[in-house]
Backbone as CSV, one residue per row, in Angstrom:
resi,resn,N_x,N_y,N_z,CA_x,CA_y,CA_z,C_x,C_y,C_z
1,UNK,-14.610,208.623,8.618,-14.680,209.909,7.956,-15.440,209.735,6.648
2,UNK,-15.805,210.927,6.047,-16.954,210.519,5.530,-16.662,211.551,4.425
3,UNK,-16.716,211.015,3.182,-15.975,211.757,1.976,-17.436,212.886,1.509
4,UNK,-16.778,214.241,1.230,-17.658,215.250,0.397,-17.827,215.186,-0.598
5,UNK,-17.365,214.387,-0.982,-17.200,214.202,-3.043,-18.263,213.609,-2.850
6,UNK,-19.671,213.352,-3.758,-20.530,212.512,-3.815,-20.741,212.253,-5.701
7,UNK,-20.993,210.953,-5.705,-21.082,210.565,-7.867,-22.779,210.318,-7.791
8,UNK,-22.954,210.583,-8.782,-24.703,210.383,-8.903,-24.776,208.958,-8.741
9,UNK,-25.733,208.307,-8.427,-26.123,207.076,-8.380,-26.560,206.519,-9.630
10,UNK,-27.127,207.214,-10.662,-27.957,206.522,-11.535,-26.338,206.863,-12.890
11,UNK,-25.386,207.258,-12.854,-24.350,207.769,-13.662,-24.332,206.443,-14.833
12,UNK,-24.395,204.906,-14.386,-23.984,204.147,-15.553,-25.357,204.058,-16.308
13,UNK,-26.646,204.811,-16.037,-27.694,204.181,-16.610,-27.928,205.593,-17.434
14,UNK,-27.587,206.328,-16.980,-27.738,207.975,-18.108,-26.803,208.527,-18.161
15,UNK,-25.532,208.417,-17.429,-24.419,209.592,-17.987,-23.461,208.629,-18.722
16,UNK,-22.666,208.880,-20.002,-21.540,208.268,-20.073,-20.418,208.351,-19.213
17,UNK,-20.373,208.874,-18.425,-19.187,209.071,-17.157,-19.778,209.063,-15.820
18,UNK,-19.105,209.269,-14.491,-19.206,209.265,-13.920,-19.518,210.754,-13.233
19,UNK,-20.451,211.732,-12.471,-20.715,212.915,-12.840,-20.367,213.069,-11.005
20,UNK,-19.503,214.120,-10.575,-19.272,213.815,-8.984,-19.821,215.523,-8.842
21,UNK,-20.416,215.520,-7.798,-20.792,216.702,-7.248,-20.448,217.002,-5.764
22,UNK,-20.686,218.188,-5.034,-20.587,218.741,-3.704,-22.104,218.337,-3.155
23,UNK,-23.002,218.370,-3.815,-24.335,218.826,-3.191,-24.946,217.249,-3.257
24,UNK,-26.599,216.949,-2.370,-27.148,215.558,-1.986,-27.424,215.085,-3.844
25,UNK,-27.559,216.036,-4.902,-28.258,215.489,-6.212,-27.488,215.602,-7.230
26,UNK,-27.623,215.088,-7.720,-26.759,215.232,-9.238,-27.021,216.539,-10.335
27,UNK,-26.038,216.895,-10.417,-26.362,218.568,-11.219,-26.808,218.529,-12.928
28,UNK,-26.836,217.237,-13.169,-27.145,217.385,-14.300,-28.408,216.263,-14.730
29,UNK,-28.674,215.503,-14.042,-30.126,214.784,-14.369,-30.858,214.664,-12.723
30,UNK,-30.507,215.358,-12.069,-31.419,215.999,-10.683,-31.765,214.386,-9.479
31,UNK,-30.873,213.301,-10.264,-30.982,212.110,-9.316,-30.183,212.114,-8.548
32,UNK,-30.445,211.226,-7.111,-29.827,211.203,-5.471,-28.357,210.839,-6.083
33,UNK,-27.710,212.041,-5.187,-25.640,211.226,-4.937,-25.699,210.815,-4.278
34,UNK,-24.864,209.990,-4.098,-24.005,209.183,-2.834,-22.618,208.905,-2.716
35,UNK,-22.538,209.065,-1.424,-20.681,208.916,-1.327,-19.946,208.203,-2.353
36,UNK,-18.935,208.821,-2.766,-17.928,207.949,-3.488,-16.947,207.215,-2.987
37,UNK,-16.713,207.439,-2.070,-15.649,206.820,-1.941,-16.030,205.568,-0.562
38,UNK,-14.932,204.550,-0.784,-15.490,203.660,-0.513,-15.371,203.364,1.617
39,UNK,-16.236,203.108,2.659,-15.928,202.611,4.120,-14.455,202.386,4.289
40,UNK,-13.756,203.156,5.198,-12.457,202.333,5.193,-12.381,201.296,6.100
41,UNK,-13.550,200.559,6.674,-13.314,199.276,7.339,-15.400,198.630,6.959
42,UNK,-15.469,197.882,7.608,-16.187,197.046,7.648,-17.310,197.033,9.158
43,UNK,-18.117,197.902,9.412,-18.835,197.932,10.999,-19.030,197.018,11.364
44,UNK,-19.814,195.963,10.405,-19.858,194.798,10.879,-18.875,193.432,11.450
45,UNK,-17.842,193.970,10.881,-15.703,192.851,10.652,-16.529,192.438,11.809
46,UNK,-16.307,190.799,12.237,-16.245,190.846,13.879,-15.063,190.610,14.706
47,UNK,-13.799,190.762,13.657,-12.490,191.012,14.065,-11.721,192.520,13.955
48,UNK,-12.470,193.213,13.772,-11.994,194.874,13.328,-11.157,195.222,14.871
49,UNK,-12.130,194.841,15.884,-11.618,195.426,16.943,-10.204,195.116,17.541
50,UNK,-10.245,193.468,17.580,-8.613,192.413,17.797,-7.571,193.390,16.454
51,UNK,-8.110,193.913,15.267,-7.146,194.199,14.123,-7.082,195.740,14.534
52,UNK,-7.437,195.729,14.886,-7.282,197.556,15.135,-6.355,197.541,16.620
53,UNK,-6.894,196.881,17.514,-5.864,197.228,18.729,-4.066,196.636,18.361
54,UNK,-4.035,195.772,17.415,-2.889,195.228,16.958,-1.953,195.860,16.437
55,UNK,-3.209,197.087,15.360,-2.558,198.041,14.768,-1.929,199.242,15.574
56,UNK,-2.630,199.225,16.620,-2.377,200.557,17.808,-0.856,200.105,18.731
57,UNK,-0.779,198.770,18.936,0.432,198.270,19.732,1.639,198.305,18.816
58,UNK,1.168,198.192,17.419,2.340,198.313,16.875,3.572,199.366,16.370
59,UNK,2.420,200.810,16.805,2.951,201.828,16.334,3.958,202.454,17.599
């Protein structure tokens, strides 16, 4: 799942804060957002799959 919140990318090099928007750009110095928040796994894990079915047997 894939978070709507997006923080400007360039925020530690021109904003003193962190500036989060809805939309692809930043509303106040017009540079690319990107997701904030962080993958909740790893695509590449090459154990995700053994850890995930483990997690499914256990419930």
């Amino acid at each position: 799942m894939k978070s709507d919140i997006r923080v400007c990318s360039a925020w530690r090099e021109v904003h003193d804060r962190p500036v989060y928007s809805l939309t692809e750009t930043c509303p106040e110095c017009g540079a690319d957002a990107e997701n904030s928040a962080p993958a909740p796994f790893d695509p590449a894990d090459p154990h995700g799959e053994y850890r995930r079915a483990l997690k499914r047997r256990r419930r």
